[in-house]
N, C-alpha and C positions, 0 to 999 in steps of 0.2 A: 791596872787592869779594871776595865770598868766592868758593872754587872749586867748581864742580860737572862730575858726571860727565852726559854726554850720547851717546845710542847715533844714529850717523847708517846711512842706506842707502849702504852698501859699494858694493855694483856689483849689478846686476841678474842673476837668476839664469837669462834669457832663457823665452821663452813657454811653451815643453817642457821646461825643467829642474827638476830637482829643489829647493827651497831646501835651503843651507845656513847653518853657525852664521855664516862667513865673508861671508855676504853684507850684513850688519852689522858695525859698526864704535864701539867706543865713544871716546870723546875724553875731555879737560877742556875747563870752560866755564867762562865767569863771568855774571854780572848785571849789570844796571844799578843801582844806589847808589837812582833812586828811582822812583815808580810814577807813570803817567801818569794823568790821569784816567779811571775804568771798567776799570784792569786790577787784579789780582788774583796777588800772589804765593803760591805753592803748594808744599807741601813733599808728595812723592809716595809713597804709602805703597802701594800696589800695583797691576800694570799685568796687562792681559789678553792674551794673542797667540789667534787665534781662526784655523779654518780660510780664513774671507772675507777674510784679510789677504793671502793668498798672489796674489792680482789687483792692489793695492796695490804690488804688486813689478814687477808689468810698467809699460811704457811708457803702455799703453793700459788700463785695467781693464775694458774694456766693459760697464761699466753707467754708466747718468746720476747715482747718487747715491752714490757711493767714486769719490774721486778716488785719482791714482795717489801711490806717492809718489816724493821728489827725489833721485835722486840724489846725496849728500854732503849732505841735507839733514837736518834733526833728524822723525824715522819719529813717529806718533802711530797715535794706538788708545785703548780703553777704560782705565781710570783713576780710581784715587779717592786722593785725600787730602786734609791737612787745610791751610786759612788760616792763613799766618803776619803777612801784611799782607795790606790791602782799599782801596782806593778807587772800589770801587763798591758801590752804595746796597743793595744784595742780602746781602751779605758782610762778615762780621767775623770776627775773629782766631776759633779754634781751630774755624769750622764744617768738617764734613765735608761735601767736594763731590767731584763726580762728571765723564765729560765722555766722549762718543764720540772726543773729539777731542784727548787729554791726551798731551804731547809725554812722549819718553822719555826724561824729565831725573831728575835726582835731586832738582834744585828747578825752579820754573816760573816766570813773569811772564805772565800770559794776561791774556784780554780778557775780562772779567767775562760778555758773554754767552755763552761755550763751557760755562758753569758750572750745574750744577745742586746745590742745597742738600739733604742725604740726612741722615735723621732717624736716631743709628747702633740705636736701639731695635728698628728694624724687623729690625735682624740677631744682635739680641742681642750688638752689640761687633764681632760678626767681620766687618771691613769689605768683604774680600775677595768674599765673601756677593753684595754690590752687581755685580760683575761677573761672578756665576752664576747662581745660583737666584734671587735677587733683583736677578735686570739682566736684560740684553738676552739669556743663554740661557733666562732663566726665563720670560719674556716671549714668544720665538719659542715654545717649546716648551708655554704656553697656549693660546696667540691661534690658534698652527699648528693643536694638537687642537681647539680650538672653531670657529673657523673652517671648516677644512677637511676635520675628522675624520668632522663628524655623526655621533658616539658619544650613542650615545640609552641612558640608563639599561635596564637589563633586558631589552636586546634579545639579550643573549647574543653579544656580538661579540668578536670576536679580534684584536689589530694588532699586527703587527709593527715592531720600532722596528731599522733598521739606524744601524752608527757607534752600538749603542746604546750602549757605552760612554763617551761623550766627552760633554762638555759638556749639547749641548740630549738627548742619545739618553736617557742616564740618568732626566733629569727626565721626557721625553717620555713614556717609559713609566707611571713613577708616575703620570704626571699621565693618560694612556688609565685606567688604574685607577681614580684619583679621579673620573673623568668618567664611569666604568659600564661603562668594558670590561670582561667577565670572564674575557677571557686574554689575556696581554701575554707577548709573546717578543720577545727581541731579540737582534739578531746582532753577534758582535764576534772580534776576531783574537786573542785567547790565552786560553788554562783561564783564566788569573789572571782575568782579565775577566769570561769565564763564569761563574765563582763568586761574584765580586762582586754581580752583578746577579741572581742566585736568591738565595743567602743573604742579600744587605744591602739590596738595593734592591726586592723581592717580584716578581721578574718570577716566571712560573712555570717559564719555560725558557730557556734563552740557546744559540745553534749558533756553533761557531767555524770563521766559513766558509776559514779558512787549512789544518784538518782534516775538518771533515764533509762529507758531502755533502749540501747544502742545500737540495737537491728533497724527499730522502727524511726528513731533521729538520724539515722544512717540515711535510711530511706527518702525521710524526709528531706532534710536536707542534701542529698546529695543523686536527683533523677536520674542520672546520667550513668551512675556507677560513680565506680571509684578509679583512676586511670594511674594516680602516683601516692604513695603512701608512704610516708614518711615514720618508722617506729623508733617511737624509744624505748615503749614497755613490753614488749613482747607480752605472754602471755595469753587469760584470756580475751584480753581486749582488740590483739591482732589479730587472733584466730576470727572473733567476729567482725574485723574492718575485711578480712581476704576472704573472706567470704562474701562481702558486696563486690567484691572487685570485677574490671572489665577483662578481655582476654587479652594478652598479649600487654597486659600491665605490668609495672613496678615498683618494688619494695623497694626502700631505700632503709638498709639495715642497720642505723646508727646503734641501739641501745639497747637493753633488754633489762631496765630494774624491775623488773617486777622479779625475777630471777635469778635478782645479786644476791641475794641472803639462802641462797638455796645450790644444793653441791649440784651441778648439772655442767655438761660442758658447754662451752660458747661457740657459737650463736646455739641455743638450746635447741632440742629436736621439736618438731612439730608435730601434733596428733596427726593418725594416719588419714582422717577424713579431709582434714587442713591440706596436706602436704598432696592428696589427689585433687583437690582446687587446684595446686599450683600447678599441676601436669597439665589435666585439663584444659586450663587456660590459659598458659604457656608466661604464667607469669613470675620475672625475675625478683629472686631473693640473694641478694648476694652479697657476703659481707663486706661494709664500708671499713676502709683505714684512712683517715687523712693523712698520716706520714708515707703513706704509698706514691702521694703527689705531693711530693713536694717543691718539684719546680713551679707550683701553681700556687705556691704559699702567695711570696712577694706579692704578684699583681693582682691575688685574691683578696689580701689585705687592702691593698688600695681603692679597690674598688669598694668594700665595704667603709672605709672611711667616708668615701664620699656620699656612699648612700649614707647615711650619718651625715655629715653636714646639709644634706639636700633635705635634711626630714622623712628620706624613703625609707630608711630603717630606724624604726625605735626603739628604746631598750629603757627594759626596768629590770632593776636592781634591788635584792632583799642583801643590807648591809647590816652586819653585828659588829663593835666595834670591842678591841682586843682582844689581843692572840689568845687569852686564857680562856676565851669562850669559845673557839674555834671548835672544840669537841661537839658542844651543844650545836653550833652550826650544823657540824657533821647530822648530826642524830636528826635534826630538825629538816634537814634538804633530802635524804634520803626517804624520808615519811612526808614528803610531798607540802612543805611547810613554807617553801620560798616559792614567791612570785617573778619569774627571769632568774638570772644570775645570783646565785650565792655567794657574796663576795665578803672576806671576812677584813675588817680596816685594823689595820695595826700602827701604824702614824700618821695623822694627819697634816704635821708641820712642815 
């Protein structure tokens, strides 16, 4: 039995705490010697920690589809690596596969169904890729803008992407662009950021609402109103983006960290002043699932590969590399410390 390293739930960081690195724990582990039938051993080559995990840490996550996780028990999340052994009919030695639900080992034993088989073409190699631009933020951050943007080519519209630094915000914006927006601002908490997202990622403007005042960069950059808005942070900083907004616009309800370390239900309530904006102007807030559409995974996927090869979509990556810092990762994306995707490298061979 060979050894392996494995990160368990430390202790709960309680409903209004903040996480930290400490509330993870990594261990040694071993395997079993053989494979039952339909499971599938796994050698883990990189993991995701995403803002949706921080509910995952409570007792209760309040929602029907994240369960919580256990206490001392081995924490799962997004994941991809490669087949080392297979005894299920799907699966052979060196495919790369994929899993919502990929435990935080260094090797695996799973059950051949948690497994999905990922073509690495569609990333040109960079497997990582599968868990941003080409996974579930790439995905929210399509489905979100088509869904619920209604960004109509040439209509001249404006949207703001808040959290636009992180994961889904960055693509978010591109992808307002791609879809026919013709100004995309997004808000995020440091210069460094700011300048990322004008220079490298084409927004036209970015406000860092920890410095400006975000009525008046609102303003500024954005004459028109504001016609689609993309949030990840709820908060006070949506309250003042829907408040420039046009009538008969839309929210596009991806996130709400500003309000993950705080007991409140999801999507949180909105001040009464807020929520008469939204009557008022007859503008939609309505919460996103991407697992809602899922027959629009597949050809969603594809089409963000290609944007990716074509250069139309960018992606930057804030990578730590092993699993025993994963915690620190956690505590550090959560406090707005990664630039795009958080992706934590556990093999690189």
């Amino acid at each position: 039995m060979g050894s392996i390293q494995k990160v368990v739930l430390n202790f709960r960081p309680g409903k209004n705490g903040e996480p930290v690195a400490e509330n993870f724990r990594t261990e040694e582990g071993s395997l079993p010697q053989d494979l039952q039938e339909g499971q599938v051993k796994v050698c883990t080559k990189c993991l995701s920690v995403d803002p949706y995990m921080r509910c995952r840490m409570n007792e209760d996550t309040g929602v029907a589809y994240v369960l919580p996780w256990q206490v001392s028990s081995v924490v799962t999340g997004g994941g991809v690596g490669v087949v080392e052994e297979s005894k299920h009919l799907k699966f052979q030695k060196c495919d790369v596969v994929t899993s919502f639900n990929w435990p935080w080992q260094s090797q695996a034993i799973v059950d051949g169904q948690i497994l999905t088989k990922l073509d690495p073409q569609l990333v040109d190699g960079h497997l990582s890729y599968f868990l941003g631009a080409v996974g579930m933020p790439g995905l929210t951050s399509l489905l979100g803008v088509r869904e619920k943007g209604h960004v109509t080519p040439g209509a001249n519209q404006t949207m703001v992407v808040s959290g636009a630094a992180g994961a889904c915000g960055m693509l978010a914006g591109q992808i307002g662009r791609l879809e026919g927006c013709s100004r995309v601002v997004g808000i995020c908490g440091t210069e460094e950021k700011c300048q990322v997202l004008v220079c490298e990622m084409g927004f036209d403007a970015a406000i860092n609402y920890k410095q400006d005042n975000i009525v008046e960069k609102l303003r500024e950059y954005c004459p028109a109103g504001v016609d689609a808005y993309f949030d990840n942070v709820g908060g006070d900083t949506s309250n003042t983006v829907i408040g420039q907004m046009n009538q008969n616009s839309h929210i596009i309800l991806c996130g709400q960290i500003s309000q993950y370390n705080k007991d409140v239900p999801y999507p949180p309530p909105l001040p009464p002043d807020t929520e008469a904006i939204l009557k008022e102007r007859n503008i939609t807030r309505e919460r996103f699932l991407m697992l809602d559409y899922a027959d629009k995974h597949e050809v969603g996927l594809v089409l963000l590969s290609q944007w990716l090869k074509e250069g139309k979509l960018k992606v930057r990556e804030t990578v730590v590399k092993g699993l025993e810092n994963i915690g620190a990762a956690f505590e550090s994306m959560m406090k707005g410390g990664n630039i795009g995707k958080q992706i934590v490298l556990v093999s690189d061979e």
